[in-house]
VEXDO-760412 format. One record per residue: y, z, x of N, C-alpha, C, O, CB in turn; residue in three letters; residue number from 1. Coordinates in steps of 0.02 Angstrom, whole numbers. Glycine has a CB too. Example, Ala and Ser with C-alpha at 12.3 -4.5 7.8 and 13.67 -1.06 7.14 Angstrom:
<sites>
   n.north     n.up   n.east   ca.north    ca.up   ca.east   c.north     c.up   c.east   o.north     o.up   o.east   cb.north    cb.up   cb.east    aa     i
      -284      390      660       -225      390       615      -165      390      660      -166      423      712       -224      452       565   Ala     1
      -112      354      642        -53      357       684         2      394      645        57      402      670        -30      286       704   Ser     2
</sites>
This chain:
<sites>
   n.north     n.up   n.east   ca.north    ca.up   ca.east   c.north     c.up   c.east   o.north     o.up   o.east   cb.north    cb.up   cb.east    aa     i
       -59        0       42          0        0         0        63        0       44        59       28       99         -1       61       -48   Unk     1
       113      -26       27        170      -22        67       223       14       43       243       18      -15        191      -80        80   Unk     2
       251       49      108        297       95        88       356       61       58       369        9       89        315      137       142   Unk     3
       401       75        1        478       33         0       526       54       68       515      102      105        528       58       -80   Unk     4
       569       17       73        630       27       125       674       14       69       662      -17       17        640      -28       200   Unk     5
       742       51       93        796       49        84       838       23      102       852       40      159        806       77        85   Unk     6
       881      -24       75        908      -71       141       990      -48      127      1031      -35       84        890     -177       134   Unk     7
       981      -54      185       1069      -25       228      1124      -24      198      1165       21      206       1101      -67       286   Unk     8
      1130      -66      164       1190      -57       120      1202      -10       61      1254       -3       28       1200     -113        95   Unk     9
      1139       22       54       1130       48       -13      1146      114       11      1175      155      -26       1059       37       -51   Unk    10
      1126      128       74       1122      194       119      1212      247       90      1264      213       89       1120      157       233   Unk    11
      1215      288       79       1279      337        61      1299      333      149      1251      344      187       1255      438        18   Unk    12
      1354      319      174       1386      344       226      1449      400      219      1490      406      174       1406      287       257   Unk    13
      1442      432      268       1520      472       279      1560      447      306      1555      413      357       1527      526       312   Unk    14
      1623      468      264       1693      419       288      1711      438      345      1719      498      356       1761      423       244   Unk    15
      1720      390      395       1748      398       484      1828      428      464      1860      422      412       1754      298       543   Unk    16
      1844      458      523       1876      502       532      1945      462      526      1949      428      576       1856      539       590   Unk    17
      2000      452      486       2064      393       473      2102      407      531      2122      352      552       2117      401       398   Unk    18
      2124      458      570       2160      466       651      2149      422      681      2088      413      686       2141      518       699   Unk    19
      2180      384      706       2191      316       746      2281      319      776      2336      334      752       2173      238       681   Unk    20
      2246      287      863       2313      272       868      2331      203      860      2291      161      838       2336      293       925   Unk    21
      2387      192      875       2423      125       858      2383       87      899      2341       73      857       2504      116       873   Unk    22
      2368       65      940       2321       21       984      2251       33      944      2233      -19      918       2319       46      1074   Unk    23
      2211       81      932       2144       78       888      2161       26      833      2132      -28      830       2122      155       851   Unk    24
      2221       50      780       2204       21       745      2226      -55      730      2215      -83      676       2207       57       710   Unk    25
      2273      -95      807       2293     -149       808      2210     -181      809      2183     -215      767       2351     -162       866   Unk    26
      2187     -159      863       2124     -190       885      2068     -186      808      2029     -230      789       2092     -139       962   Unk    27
      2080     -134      782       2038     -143       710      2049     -195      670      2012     -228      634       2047      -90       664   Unk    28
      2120     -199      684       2151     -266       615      2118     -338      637      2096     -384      603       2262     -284       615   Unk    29
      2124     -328      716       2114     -413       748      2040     -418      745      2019     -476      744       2143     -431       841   Unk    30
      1992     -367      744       1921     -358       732      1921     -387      696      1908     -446      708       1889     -307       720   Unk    31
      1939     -361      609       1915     -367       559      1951     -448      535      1927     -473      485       1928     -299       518   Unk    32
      2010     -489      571       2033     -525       544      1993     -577      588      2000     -625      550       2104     -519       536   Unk    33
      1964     -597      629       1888     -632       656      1849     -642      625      1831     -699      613       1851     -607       696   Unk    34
      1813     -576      594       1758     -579       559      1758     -621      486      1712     -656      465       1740     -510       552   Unk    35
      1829     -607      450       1853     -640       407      1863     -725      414      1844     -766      372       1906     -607       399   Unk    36
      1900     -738      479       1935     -789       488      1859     -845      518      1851     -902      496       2007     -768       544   Unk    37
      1822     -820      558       1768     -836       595      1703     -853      591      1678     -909      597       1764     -806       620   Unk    38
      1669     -782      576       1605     -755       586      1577     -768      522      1519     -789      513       1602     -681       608   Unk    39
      1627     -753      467       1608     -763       394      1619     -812      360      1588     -816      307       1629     -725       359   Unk    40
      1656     -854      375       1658     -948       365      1592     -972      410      1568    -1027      397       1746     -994       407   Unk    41
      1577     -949      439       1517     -983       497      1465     -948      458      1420     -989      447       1521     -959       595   Unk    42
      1455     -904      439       1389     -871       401      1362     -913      339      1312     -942      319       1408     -795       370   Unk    43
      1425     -897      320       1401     -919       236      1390     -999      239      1351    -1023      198       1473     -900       166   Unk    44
      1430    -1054      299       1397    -1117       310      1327    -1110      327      1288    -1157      318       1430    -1155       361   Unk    45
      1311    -1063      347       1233    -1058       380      1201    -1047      318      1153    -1080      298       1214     -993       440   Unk    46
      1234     -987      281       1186     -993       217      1178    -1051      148      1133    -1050      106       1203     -932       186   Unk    47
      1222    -1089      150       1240    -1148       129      1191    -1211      141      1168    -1251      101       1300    -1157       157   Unk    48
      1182    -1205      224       1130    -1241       241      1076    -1235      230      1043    -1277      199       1126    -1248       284   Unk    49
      1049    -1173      257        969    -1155       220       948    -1165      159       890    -1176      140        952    -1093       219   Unk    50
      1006    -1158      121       1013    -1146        40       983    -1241       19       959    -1257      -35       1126    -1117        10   Unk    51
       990    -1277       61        970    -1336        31       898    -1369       47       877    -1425       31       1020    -1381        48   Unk    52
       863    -1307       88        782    -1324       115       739    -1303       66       677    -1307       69        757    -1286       185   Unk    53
       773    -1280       19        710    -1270       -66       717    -1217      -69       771    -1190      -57        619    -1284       -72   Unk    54
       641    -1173      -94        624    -1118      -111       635    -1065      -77       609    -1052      -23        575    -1121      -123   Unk    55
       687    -1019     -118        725     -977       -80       649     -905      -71       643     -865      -24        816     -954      -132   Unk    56
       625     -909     -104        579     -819       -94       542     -852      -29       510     -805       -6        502     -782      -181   Unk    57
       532     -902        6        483     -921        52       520     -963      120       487     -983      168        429     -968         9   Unk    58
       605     -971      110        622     -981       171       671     -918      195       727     -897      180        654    -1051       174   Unk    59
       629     -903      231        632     -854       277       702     -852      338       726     -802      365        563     -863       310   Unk    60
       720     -922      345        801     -910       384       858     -908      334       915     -885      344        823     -977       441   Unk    61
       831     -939      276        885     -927       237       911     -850      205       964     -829      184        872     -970       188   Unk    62
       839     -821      215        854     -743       198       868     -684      256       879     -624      246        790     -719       161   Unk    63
       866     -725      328        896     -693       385       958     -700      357       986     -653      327        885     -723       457   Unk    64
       987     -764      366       1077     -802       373      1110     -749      310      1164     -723      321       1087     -920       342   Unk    65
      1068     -734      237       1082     -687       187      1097     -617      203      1138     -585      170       1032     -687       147   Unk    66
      1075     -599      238       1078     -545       261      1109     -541      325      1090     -488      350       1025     -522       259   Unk    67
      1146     -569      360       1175     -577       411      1256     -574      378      1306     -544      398       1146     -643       449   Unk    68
      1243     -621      315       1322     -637       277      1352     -580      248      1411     -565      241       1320     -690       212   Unk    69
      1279     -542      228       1297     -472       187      1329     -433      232      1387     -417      224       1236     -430       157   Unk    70
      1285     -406      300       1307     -364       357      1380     -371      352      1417     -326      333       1278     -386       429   Unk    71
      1402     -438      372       1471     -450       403      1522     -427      342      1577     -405      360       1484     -537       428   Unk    72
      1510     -429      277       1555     -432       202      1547     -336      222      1596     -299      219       1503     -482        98   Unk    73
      1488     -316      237       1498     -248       236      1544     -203      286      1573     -150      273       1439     -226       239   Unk    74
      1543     -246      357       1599     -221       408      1672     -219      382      1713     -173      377       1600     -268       472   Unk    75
      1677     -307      361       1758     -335       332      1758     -256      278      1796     -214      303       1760     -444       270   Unk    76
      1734     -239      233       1745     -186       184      1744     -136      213      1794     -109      188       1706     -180       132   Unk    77
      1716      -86      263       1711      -48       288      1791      -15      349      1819       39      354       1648      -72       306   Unk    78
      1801      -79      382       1863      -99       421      1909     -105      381      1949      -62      401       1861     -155       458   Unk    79
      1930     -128      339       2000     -134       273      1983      -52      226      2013      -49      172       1983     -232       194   Unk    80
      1946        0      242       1954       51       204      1979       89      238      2026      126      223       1908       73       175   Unk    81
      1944       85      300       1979      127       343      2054      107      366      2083      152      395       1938      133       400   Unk    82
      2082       58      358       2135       34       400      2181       50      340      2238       71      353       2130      -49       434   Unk    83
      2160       42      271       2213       71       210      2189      143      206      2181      153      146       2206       28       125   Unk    84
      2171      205      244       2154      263       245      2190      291      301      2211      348      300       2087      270       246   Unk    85
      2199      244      360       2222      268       434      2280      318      425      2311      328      373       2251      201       484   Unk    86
      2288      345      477       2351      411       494      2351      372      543      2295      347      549       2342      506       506   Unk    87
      2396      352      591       2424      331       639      2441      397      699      2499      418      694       2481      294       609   Unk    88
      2407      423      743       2457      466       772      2484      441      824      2470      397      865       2435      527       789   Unk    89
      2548      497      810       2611      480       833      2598      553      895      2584      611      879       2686      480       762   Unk    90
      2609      526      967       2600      575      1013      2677      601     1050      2680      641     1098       2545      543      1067   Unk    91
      2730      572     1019       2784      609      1038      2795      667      988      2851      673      963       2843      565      1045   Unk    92
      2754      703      974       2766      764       929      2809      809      964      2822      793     1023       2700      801       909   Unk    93
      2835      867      939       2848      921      1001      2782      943     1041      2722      945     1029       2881      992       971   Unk    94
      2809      954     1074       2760      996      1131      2740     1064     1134      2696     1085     1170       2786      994      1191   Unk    95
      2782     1105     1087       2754     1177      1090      2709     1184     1059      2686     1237     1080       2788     1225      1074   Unk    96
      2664     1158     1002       2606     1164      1003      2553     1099      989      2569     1056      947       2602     1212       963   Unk    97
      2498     1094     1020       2428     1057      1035      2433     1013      948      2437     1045      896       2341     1128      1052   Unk    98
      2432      946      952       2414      912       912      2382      848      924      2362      843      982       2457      909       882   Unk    99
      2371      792      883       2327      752       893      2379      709      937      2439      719      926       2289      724       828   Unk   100
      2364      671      976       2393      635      1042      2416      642     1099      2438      605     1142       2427      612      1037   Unk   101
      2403      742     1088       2435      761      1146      2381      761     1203      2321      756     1192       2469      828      1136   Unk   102
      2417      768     1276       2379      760      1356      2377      856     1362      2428      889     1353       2447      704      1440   Unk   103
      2307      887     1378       2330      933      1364      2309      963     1455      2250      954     1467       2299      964      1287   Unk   104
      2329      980     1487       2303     1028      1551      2284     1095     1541      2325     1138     1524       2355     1037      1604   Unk   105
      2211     1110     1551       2174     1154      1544      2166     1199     1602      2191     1175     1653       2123     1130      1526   Unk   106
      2136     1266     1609       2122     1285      1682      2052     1337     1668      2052     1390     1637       2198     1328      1726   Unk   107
      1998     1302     1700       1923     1314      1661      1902     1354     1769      1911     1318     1818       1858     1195      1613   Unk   108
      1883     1411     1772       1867     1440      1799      1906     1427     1877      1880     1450     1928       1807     1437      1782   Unk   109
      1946     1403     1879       2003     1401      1928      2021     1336     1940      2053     1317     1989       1989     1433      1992   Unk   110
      2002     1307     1901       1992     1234      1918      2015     1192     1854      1984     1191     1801       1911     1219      1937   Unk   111
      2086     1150     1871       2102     1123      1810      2091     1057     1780      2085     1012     1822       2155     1130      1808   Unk   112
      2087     1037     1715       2061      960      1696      2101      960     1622      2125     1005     1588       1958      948      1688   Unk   113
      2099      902     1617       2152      853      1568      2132      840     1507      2079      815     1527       2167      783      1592   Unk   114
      2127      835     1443       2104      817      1410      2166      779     1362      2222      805     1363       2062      864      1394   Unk   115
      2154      722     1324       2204      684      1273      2153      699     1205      2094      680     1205       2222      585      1294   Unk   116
      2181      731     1158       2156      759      1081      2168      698     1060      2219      677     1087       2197      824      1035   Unk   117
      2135      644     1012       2118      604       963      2086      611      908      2076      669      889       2097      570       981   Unk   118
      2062      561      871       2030      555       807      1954      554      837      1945      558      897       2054      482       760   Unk   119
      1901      550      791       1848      542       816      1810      471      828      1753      466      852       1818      581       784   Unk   120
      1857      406      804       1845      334       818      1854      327      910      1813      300      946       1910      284       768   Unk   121
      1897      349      924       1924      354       985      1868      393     1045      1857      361     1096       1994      395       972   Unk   122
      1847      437     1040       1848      491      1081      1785      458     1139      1747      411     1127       1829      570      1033   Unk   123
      1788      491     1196       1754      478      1274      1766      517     1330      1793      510     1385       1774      415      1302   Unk   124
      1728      579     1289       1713      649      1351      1743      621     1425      1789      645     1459       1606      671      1367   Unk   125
      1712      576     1436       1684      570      1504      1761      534     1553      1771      531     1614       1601      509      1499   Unk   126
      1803      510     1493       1861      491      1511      1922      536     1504      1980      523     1521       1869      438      1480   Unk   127
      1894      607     1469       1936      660      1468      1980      655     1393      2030      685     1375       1984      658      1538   Unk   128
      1943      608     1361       1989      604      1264      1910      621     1222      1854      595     1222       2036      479      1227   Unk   129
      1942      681     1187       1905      716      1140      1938      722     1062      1994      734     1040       1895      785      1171   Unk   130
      1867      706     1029       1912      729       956      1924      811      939      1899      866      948       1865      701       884   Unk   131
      1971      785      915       1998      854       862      1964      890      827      1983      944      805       2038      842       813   Unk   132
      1882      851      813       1836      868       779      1790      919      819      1755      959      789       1806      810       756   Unk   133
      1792      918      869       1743      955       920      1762     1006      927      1818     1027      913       1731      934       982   Unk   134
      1708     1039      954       1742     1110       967      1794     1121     1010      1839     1144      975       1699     1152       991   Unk   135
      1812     1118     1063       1857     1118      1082      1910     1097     1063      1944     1139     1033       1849     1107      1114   Unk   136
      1938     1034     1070       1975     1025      1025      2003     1062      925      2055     1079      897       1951      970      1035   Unk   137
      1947     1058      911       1969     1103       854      1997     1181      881      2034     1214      843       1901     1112       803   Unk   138
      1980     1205      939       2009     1271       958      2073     1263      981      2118     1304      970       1970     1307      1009   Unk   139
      2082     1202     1019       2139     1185      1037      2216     1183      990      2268     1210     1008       2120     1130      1058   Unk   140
      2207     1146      932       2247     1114       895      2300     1200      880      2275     1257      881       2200     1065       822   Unk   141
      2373     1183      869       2409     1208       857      2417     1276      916      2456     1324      913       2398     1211       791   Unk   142
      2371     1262      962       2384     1320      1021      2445     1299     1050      2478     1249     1037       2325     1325      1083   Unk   143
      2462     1368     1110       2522     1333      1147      2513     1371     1220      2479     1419     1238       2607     1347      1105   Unk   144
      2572     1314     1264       2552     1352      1325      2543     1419     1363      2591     1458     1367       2576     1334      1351   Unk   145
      2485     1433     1390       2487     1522      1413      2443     1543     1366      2437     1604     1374       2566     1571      1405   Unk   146
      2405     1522     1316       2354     1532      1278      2307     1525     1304      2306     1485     1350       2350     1506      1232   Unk   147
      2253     1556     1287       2184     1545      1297      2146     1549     1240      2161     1574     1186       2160     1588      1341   Unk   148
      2084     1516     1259       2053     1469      1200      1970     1478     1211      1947     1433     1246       2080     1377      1209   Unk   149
      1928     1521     1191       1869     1516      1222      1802     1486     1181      1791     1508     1124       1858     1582      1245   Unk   150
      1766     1445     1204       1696     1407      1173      1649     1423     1208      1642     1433     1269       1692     1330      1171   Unk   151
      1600     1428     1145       1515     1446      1163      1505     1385     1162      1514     1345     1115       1459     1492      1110   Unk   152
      1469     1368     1259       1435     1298      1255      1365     1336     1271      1358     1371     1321       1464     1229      1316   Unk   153
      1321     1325     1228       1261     1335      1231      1249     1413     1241      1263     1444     1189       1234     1293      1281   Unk   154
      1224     1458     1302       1219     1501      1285      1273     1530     1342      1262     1582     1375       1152     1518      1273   Unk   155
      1317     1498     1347       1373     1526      1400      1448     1519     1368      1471     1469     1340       1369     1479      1478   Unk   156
      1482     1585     1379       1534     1559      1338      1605     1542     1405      1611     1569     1460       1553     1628      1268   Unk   157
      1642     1497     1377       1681     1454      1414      1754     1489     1400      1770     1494     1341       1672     1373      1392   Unk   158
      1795     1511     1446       1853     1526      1423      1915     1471     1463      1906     1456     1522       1860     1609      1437   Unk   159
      1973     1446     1429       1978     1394      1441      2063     1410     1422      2078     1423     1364       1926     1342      1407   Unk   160
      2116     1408     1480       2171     1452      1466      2225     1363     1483      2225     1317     1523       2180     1544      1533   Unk   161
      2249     1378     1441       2317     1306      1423      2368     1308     1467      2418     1343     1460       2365     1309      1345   Unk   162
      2355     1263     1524       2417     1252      1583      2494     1216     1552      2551     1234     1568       2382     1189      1651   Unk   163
      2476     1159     1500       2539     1117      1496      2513     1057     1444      2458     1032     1432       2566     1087      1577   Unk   164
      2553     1049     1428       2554     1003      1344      2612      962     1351      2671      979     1361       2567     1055      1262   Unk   165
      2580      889     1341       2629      829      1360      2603      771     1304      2629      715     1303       2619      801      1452   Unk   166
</sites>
């Protein structure tokens, strides 16, 4: 007997996080205006084509190219919700306290490191930009300098004191 699948589109997602900066969400618009302008005039010719080799339950590229057309209609919708949902941040905020765009200088056991607070579309530990969503960052937000800020990473806890906010 075969199990049913569920296919992807049907799937409930959670809405991505609308924080974006102005460069995220230029690059979102020019994404999504490709896929529109491009990818999805070129699909649906593909499905157009198949569409004239007969019997659709038994050709099999025509129900790839179908589902290829769908994928892309689901990004274009996915990309235009978020982009009419976006917050834009704006990183010339004041500086006396931690918000989303700010560069923040930390000083983690004598030793100091940088972090830039974002949305969670954005974020890349490893480049020193974290969301707002994380722990840290969520401890961060609305702190100010000369504060300290401490996180349980695993079974060690991290205390993590605020050099400067730019």
């Amino acid at each position: 007997m075969q199990v049913p699948t569920r296919r992807a589109d049907k799937i409930p997602r959670a809405k991505s996080d609308p924080h974006l900066t102005a460069e995220k969400f230029l690059e979102l618009k020019n994404r999504c205006e490709r896929l529109i302008n491009f990818s999805r005039p070129q699909a649906a010719e593909e499905v157009k084509r198949l569409a004239l080799m007969g019997d659709f339950s038994e050709n099999a590229g025509y129900q790839l190219a179908k589902s290829r057309l769908r994928g892309i209609n689901n990004r274009i919708t996915e990309m235009e919700d978020l982009m009419k949902r976006a917050i834009i941040i704006d990183p010339n905020q004041n500086n006396d306290q931690i918000r989303l765009g700010h560069l923040v200088t930390l000083e983690i056991n004598g030793r100091t490191k940088q972090y830039r607070i974002l949305g969670s579309a954005e974020t890349n530990p490893t480049s020193g930009i974290i969301s707002h969503n994380s722990p840290l960052g969520a401890a961060l937000i609305h702190k100010s300098v000369g504060e300290k800020v401490t996180i349980k990473a695993g079974d060690k806890i991290v205390e993590y004191k605020i050099i400067k906010i730019e």
